[in-house]
MIZAVEX-541602 format. One line per 4 residues: number of its first residue (from 1); for each residue x negated, y negated, z negated of N, C-alpha, C. Coordinates in Angstrom, 2 decimals. Example, Ala and Ser with C-alpha at 12.3 -4.5 7.8 and 13.67 -1.06 7.14 Angstrom:
2
1> -13.19/5.69/-7.80/-12.30/4.50/-7.80/-13.20/3.30/-7.80  -12.85/2.25/-7.08/-13.67/1.06/-7.14/-12.90/-0.03/-7.87 $
! end
This chain:
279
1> -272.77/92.29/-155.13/-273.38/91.43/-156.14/-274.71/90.89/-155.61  -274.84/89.52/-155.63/-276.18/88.96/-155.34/-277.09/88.55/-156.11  -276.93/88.93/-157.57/-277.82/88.95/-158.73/-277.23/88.08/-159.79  -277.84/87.97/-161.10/-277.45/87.40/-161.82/-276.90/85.87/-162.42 $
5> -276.46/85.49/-163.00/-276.25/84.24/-163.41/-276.91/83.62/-164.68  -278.11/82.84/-165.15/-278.11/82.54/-166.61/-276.58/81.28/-166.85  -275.65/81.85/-167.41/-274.96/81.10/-167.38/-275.11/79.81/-169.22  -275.28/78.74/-168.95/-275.34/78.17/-170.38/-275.21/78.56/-171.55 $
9> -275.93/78.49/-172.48/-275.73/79.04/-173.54/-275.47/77.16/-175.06  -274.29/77.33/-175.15/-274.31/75.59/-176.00/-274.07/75.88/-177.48  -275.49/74.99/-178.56/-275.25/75.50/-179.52/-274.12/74.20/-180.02  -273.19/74.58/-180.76/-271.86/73.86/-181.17/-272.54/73.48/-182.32 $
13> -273.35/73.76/-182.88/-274.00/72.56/-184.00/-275.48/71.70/-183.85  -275.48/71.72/-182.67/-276.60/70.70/-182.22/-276.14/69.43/-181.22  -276.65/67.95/-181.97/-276.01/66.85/-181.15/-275.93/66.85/-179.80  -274.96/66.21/-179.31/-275.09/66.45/-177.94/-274.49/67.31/-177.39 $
17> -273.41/68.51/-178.04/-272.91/69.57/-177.74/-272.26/68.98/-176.44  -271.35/68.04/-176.75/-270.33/67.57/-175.43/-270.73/67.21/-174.41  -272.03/66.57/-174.06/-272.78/66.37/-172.50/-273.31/67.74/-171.94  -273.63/68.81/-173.53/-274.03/70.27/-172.73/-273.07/70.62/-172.24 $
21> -271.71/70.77/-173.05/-270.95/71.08/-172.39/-270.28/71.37/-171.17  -270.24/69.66/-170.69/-269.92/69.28/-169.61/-270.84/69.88/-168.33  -271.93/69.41/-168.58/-273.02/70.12/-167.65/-272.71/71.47/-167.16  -272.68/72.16/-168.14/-272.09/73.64/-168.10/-271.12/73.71/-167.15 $
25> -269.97/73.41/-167.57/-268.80/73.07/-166.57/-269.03/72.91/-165.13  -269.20/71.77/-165.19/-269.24/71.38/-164.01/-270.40/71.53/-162.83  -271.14/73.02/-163.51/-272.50/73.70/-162.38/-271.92/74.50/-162.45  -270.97/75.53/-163.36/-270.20/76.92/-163.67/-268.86/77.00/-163.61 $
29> -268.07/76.26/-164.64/-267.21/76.23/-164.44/-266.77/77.54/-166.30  -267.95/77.52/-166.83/-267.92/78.29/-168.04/-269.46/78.21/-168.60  -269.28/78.47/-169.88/-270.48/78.56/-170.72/-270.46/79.49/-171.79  -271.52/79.84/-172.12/-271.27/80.24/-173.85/-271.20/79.85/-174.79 $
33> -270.97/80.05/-175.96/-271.09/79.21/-177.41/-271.54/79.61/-178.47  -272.52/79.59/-178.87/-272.79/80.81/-180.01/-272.90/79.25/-181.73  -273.45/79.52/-182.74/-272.57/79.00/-183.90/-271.86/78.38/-184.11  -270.56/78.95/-183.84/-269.40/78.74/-183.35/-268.27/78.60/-184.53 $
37> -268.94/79.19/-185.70/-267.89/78.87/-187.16/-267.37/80.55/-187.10  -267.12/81.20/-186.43/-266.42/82.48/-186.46/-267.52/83.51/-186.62  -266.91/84.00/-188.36/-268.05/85.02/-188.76/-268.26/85.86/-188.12  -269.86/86.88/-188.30/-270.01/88.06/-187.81/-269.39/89.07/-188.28 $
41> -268.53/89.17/-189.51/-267.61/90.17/-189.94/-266.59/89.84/-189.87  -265.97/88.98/-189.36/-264.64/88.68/-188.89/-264.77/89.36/-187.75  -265.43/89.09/-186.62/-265.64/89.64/-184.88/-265.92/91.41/-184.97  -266.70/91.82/-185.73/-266.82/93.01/-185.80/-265.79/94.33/-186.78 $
45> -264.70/93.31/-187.88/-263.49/93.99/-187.81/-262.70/94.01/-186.83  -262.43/92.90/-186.05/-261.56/92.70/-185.00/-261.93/93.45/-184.01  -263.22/93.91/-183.89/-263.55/94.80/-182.46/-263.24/96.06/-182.84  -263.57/96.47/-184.27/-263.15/97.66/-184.76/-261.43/98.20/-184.78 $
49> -261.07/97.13/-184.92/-259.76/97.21/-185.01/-259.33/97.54/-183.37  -259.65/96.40/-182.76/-259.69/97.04/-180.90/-259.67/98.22/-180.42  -260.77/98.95/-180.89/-261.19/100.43/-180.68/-260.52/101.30/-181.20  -259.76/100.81/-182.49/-259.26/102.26/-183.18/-257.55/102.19/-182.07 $
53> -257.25/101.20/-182.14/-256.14/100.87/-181.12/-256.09/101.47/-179.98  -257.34/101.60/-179.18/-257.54/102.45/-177.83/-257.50/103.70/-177.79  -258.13/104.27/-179.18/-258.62/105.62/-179.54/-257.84/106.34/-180.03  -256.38/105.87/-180.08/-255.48/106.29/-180.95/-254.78/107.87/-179.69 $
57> -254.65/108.57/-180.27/-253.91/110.02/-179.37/-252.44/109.22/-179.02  -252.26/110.00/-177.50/-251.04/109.55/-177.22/-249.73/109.64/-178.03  -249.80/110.59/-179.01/-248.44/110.68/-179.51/-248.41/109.63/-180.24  -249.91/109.12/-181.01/-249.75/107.79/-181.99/-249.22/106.61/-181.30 $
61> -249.39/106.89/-180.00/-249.45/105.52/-179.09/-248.02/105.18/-178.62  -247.34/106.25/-178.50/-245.61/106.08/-177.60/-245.07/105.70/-178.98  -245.50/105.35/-180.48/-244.32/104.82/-181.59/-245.15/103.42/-181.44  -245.72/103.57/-180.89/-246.34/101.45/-180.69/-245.43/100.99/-180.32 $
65> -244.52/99.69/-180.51/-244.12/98.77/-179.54/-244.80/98.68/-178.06  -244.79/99.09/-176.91/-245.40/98.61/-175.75/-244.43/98.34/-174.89  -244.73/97.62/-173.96/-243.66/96.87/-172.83/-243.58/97.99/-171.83  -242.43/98.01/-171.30/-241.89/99.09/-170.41/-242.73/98.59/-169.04 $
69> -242.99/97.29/-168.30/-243.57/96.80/-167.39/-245.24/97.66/-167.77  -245.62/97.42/-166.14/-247.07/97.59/-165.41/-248.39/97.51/-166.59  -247.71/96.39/-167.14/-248.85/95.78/-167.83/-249.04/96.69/-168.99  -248.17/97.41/-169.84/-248.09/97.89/-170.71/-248.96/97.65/-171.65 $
73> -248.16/96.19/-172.65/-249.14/95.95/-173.93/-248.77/95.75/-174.87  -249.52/96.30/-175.66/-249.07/96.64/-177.11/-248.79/95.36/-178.38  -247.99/95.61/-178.48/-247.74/93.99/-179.52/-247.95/94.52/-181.05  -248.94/94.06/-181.52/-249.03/94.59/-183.25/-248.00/93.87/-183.87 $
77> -248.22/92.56/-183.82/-247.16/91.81/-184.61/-245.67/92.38/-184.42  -245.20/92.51/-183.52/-243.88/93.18/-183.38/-243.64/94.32/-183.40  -244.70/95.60/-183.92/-244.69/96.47/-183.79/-244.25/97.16/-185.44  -243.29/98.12/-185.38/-242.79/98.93/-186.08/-244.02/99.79/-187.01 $
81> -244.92/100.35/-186.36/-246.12/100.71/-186.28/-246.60/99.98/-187.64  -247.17/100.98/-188.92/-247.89/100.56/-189.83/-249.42/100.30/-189.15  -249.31/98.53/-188.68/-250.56/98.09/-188.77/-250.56/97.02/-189.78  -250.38/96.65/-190.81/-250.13/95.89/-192.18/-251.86/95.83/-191.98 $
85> -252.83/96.31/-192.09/-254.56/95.87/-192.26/-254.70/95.14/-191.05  -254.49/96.21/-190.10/-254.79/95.42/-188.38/-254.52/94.02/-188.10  -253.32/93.73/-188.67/-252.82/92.35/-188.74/-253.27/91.20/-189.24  -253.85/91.83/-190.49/-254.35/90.60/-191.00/-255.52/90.43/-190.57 $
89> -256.51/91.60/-190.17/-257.79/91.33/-189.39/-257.60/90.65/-188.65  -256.43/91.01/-187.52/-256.45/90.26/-186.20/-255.78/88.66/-185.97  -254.97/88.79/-187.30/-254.38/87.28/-187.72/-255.75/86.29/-188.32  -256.94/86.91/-188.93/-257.22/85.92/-189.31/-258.49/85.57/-188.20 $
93> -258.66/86.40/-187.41/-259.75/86.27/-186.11/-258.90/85.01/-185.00  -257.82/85.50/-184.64/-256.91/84.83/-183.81/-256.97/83.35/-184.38  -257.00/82.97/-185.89/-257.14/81.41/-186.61/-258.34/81.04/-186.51  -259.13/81.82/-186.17/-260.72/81.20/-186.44/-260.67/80.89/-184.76 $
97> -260.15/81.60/-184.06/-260.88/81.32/-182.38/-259.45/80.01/-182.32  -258.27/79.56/-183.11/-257.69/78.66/-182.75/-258.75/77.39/-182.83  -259.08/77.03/-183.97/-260.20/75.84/-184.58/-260.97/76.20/-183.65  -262.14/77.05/-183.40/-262.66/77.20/-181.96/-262.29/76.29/-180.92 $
101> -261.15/77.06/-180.55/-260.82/75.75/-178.99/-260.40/74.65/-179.14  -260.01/74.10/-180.60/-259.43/72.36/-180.79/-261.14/71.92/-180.67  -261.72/72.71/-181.60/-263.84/72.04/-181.16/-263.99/72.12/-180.24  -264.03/72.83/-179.28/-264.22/73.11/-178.10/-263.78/71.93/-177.14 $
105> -261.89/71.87/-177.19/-261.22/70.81/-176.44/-261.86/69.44/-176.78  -262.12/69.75/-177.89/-262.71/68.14/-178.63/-263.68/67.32/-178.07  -265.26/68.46/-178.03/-265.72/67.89/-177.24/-265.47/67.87/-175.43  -264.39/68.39/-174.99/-264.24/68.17/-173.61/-263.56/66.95/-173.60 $
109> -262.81/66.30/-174.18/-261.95/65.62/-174.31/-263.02/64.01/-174.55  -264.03/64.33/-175.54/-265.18/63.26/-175.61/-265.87/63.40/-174.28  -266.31/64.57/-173.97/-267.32/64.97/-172.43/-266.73/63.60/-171.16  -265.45/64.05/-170.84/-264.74/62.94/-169.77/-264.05/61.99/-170.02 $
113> -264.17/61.69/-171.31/-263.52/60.29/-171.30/-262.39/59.84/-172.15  -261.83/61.14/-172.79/-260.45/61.10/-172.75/-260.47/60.76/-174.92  -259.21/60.03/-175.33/-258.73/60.34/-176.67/-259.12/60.93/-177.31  -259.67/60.63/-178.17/-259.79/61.39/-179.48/-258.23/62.73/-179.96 $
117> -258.42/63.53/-179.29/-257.06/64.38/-180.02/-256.15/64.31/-178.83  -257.01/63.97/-177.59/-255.98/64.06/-176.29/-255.15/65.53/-176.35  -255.70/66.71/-176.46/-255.37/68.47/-176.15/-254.81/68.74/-177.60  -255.11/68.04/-178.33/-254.13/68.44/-179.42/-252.54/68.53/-179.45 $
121> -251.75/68.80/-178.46/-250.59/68.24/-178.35/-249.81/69.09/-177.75  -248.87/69.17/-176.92/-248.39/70.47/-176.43/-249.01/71.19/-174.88  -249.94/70.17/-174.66/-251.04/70.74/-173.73/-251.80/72.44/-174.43  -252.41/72.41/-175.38/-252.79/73.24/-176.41/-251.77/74.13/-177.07 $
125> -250.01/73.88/-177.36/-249.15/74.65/-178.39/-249.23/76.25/-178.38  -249.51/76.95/-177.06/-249.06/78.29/-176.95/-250.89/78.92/-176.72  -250.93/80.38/-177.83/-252.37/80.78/-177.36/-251.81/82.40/-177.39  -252.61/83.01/-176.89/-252.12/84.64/-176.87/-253.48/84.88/-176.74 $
129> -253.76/85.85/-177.75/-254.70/87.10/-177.37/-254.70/88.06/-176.69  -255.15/88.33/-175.81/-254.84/90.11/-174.95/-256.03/90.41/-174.91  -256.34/91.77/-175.16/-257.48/92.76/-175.60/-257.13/93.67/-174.23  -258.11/94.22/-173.66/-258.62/95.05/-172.65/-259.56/96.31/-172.58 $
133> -258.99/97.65/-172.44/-260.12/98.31/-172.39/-260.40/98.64/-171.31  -261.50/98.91/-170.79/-261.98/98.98/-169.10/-262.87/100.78/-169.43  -261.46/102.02/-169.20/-262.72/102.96/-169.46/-264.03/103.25/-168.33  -264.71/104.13/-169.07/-265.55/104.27/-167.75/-265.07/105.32/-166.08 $
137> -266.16/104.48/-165.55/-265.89/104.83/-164.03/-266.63/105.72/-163.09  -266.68/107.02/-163.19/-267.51/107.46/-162.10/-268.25/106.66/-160.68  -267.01/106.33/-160.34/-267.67/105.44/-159.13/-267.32/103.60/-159.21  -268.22/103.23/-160.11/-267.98/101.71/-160.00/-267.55/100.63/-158.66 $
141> -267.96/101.21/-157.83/-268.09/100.23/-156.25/-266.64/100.12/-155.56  -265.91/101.55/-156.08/-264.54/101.86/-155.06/-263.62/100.91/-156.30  -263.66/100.60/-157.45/-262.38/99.74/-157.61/-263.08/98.83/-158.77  -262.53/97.88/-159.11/-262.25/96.43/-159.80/-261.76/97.12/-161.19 $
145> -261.74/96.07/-162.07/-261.33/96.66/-163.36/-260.04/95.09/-163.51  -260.58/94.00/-162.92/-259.78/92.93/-162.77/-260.23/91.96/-161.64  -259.43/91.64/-160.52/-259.97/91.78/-158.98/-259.92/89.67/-159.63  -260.48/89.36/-158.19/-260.43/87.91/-158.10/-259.46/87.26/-158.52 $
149> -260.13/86.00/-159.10/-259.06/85.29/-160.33/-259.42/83.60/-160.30  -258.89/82.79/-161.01/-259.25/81.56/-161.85/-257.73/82.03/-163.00  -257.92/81.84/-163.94/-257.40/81.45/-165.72/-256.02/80.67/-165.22  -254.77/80.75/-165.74/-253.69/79.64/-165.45/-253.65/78.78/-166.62 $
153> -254.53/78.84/-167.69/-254.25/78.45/-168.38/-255.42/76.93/-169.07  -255.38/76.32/-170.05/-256.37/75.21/-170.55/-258.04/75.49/-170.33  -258.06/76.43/-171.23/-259.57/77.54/-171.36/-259.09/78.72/-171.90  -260.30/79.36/-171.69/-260.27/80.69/-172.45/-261.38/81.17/-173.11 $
157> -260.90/81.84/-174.22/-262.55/82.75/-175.16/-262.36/83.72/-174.83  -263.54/83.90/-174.93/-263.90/85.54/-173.97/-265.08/86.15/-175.05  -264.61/87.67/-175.42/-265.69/88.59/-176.12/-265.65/89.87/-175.55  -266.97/90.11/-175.16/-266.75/91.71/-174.91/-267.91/92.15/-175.43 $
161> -267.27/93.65/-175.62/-268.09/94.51/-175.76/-268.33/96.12/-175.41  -269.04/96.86/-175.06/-271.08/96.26/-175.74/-271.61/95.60/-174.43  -272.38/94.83/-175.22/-272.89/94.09/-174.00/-274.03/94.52/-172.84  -274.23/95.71/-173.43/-275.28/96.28/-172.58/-274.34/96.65/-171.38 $
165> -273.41/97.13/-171.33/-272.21/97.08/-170.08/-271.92/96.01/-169.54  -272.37/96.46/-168.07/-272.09/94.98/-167.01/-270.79/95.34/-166.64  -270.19/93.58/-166.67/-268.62/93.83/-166.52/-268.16/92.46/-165.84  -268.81/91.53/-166.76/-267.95/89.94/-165.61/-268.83/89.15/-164.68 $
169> -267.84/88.67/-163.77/-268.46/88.43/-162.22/-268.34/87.06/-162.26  -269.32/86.22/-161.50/-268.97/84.58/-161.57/-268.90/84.39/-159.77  -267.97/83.83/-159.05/-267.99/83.49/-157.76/-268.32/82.26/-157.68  -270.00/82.15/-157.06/-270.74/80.78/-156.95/-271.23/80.90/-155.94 $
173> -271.21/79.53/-154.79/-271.75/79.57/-153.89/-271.37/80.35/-152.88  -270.26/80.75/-152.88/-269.50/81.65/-151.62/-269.91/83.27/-152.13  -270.83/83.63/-153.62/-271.28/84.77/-153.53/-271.14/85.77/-154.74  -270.80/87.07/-155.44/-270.69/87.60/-156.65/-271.81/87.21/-157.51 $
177> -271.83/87.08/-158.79/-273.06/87.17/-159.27/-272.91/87.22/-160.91  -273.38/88.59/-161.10/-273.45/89.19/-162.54/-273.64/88.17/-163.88  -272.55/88.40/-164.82/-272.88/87.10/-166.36/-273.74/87.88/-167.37  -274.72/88.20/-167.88/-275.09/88.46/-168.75/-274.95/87.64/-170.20 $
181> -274.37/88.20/-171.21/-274.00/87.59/-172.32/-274.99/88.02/-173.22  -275.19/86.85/-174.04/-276.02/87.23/-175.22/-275.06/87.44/-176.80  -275.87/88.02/-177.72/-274.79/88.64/-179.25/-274.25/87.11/-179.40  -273.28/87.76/-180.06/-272.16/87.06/-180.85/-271.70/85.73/-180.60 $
185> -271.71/85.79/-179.07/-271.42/84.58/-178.37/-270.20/84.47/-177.86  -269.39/83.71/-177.55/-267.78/83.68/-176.86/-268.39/83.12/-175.73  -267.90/83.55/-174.26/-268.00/82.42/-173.09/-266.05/82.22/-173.03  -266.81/80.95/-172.48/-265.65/80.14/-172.63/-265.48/79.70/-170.83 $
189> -264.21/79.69/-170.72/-263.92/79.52/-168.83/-262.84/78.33/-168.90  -263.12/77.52/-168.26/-262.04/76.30/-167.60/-260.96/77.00/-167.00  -259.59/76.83/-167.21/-258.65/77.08/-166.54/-258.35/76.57/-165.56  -257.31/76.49/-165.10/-256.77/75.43/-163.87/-255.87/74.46/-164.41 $
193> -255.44/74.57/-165.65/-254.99/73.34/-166.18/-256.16/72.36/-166.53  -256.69/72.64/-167.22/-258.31/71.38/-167.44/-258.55/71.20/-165.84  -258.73/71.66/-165.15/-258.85/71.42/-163.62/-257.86/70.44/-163.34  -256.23/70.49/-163.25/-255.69/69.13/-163.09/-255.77/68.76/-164.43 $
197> -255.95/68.31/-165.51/-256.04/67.05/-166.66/-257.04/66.52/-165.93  -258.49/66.86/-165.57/-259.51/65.91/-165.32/-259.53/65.78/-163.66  -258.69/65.97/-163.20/-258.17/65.42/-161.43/-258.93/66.15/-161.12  -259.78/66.98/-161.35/-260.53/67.90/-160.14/-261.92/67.77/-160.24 $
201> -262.18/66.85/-161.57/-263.79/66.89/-162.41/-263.91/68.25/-162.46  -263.98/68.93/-163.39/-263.94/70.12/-163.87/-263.46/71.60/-163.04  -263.83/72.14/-162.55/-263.35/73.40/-161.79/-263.28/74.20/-162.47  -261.97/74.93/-162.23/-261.54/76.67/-162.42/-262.59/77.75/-162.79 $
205> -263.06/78.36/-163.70/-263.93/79.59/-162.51/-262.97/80.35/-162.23  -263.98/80.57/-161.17/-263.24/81.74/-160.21/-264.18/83.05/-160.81  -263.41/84.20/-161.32/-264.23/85.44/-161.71/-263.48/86.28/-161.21  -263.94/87.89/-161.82/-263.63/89.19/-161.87/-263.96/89.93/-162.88 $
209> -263.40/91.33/-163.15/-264.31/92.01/-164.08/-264.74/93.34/-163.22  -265.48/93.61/-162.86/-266.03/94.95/-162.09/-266.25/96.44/-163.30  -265.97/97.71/-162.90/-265.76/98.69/-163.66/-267.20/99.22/-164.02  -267.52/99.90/-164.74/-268.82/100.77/-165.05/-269.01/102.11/-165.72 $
213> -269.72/102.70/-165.48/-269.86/104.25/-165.94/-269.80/104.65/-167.14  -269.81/103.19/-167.86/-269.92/103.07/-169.52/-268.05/102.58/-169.70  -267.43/102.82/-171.01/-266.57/101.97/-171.37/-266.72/100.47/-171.83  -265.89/99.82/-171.40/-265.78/98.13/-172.01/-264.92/97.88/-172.54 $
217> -264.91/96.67/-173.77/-263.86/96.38/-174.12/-263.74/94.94/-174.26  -262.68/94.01/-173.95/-262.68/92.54/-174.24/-261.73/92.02/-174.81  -262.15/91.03/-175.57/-261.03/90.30/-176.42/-260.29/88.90/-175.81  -259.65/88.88/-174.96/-259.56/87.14/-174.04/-258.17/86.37/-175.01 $
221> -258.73/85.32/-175.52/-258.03/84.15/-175.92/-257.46/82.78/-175.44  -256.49/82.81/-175.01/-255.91/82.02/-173.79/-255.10/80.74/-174.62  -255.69/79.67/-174.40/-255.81/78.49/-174.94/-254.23/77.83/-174.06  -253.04/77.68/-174.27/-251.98/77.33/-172.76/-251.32/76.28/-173.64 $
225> -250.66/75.51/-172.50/-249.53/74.29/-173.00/-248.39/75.38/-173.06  -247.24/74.36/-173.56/-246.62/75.31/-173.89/-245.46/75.26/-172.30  -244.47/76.29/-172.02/-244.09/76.39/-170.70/-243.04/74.99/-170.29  -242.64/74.20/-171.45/-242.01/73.48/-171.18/-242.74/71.67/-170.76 $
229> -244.56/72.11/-170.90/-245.14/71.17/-170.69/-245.43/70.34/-169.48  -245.31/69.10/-169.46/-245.93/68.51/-168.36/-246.97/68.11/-168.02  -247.70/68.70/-166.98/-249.20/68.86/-166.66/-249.03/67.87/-165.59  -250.73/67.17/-165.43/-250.48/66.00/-164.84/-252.21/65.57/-165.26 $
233> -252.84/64.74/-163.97/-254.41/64.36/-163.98/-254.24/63.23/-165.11  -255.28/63.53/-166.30/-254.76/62.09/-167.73/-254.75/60.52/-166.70  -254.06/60.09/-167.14/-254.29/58.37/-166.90/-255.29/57.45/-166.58  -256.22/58.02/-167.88/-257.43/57.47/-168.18/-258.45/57.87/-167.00 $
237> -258.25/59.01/-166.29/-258.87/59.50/-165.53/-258.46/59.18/-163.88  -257.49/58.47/-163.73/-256.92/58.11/-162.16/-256.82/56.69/-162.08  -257.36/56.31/-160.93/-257.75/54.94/-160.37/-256.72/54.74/-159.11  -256.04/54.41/-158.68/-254.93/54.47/-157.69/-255.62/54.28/-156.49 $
241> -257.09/53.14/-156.24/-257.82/53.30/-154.54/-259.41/54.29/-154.78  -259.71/53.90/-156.39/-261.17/54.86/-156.45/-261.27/56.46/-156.83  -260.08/56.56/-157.42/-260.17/57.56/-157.86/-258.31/57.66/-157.81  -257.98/58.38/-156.89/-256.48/58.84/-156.64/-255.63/60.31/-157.53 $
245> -254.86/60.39/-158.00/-254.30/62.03/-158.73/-254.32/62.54/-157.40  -255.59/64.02/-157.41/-254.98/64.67/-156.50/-254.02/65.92/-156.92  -253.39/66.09/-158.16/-251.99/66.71/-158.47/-251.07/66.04/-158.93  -249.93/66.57/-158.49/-248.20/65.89/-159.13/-248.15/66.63/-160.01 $
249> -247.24/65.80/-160.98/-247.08/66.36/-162.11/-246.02/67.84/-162.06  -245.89/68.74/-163.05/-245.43/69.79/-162.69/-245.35/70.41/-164.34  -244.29/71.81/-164.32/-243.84/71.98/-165.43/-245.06/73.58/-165.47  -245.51/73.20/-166.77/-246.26/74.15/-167.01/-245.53/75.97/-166.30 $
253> -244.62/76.00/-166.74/-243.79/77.05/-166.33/-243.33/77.42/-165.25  -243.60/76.19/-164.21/-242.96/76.79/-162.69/-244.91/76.63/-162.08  -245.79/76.21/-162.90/-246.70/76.89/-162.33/-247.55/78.22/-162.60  -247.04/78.66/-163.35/-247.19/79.55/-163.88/-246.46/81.24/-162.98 $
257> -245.05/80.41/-162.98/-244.33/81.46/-161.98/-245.05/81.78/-160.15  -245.48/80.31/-159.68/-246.26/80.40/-158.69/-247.54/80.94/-158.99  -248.54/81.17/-159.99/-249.86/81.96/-160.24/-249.13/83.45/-160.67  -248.55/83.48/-161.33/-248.23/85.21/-161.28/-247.69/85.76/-159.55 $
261> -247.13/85.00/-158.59/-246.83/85.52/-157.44/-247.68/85.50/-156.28  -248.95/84.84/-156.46/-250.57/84.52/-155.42/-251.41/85.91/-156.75  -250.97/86.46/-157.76/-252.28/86.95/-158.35/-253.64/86.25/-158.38  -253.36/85.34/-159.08/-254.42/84.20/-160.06/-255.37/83.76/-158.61 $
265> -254.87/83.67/-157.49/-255.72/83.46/-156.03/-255.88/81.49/-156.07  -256.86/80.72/-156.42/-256.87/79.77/-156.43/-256.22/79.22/-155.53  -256.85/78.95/-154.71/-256.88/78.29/-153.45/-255.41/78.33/-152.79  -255.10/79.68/-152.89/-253.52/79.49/-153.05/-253.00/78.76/-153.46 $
269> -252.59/79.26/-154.73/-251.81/78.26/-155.65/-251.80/77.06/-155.60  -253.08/76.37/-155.39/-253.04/74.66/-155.03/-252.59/74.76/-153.66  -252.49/75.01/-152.84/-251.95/74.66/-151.73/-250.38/74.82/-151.53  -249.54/76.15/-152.37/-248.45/76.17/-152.46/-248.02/75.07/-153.49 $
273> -248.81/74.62/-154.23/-248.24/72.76/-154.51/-248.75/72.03/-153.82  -249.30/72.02/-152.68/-249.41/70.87/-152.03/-250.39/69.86/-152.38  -251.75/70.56/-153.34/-252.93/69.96/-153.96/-254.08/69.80/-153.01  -254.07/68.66/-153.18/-255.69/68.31/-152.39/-256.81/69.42/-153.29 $
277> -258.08/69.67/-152.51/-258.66/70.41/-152.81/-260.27/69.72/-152.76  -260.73/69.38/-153.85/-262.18/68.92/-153.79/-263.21/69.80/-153.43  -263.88/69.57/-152.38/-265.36/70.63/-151.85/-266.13/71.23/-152.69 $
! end
């Protein structure tokens, strides 16, 4: 780690949100957002709800629905499992961070140029929540809690907690460097789909999450087209001699199959499509 990051902090009810925005972006590649419309007792059932989920004894845990795969994650909604409260906590958190990213897309969508209601469409149809607990680590340095990455997806909201636990990494400048988050803020990360919509305006971040002696926990909200979508640099945004698409169009779903087989490795993945790569 080569020290910290102040990474943007954009207030969503002060004019001008969409040029902060952008700014943000395109020095980071993520920002934060704090009055954001999503109550403080909405976020703090939902974290509660997180925790009791983690904390639960194993015998409570093998009548969960969980996936037989690596990943092993627990699906409330499909779960047999009396979570009837959990649900609706987490159903009505999951609606508040949806409106979130249509504001969010909104002003990105004003930021470069694009339609009023461009991401509203099946660019935007599919979102999943996945929650993370990162316990603690005797020795932080010998392993990763989530190794090098960029998002496959539009954007993402990001909550963790407590924040006094250092946990996410920003790769800038060839170098690690620690995010400090402030309360009741979401950071928000560019995927690699907003990366091709705006031809290569907008960059990926590239992160990690590193482990700590403390426990962590995060809430990530993954903003995705849906798999049958066609991704492609907007129109509005490609000039055929000034400004060229440097991606072909492609089905949300077979890039997707190529980022699960590189493990979210950028630089990869654009090159196994055959993507020009901006400096």
């Amino acid at each position: 780690i080569s020290g910290k990051v102040d990474v943007p902090i954009i207030d969503l009810q002060e004019e001008n949100s969409s040029q902060h925005i952008m700014k943000a972006i395109q020095e980071f590649g993520l920002f934060q957002v704090i009055n954001h419309g999503v109550s403080k007792d909405l976020i703090d059932e939902a974290l509660k709800v997180f925790k009791e989920v983690f904390e639960l004894p194993p015998e409570e845990k093998s009548k969960i629905n969980m996936e037989e795969d690596l990943n092993q994650f627990c699906r409330i909604y499909s779960s047999s499992y009396n979570f009837n409260t959990e649900k609706e906590i987490v159903g009505a958190y999951v609606t508040e961070l949806k409106d979130l990213g249509a504001r969010i897309l909104e002003c990105i969508s004003e930021g470069i140029g694009l339609e009023k209601g461009y991401f509203a469409s099946e660019l935007s149809a599919d979102n999943i929540l996945t929650v993370n607990h990162y316990p603690p680590c005797s020795n932080p340095s010998l392993t990763l809690g989530l190794t090098k990455h960029s998002d496959p997806n539009l954007i993402t909201i990001l909550q963790a907690v407590p924040l006094h636990v250092p946990g996410l990494e920003l790769f800038k400048n060839g170098q690690w460097m620690s995010v400090d988050t402030v309360p009741d803020a979401f950071v928000v990360f560019v995927g690699n789909q907003l990366e091709v919509v705006s031809n290569g305006e907008l960059k990926a971040a590239v992160h990690r999450v590193s482990n700590a002696t403390e426990a962590r926990t995060s809430a990530a909200f993954f903003i995705n087209p849906s798999y049958e979508c066609i991704v492609e640099p907007a129109k509005e945004l490609v000039q055929a001699e000034i400004n060229p698409p440097l991606f072909k169009a492609f089905k949300y779903k077979d890039f997707f199959k190529v980022y699960t087989g590189h493990d979210g490795e950028r630089h990869a993945i654009l090159e196994d499509f055959g993507f020009k790569i901006k400096p």
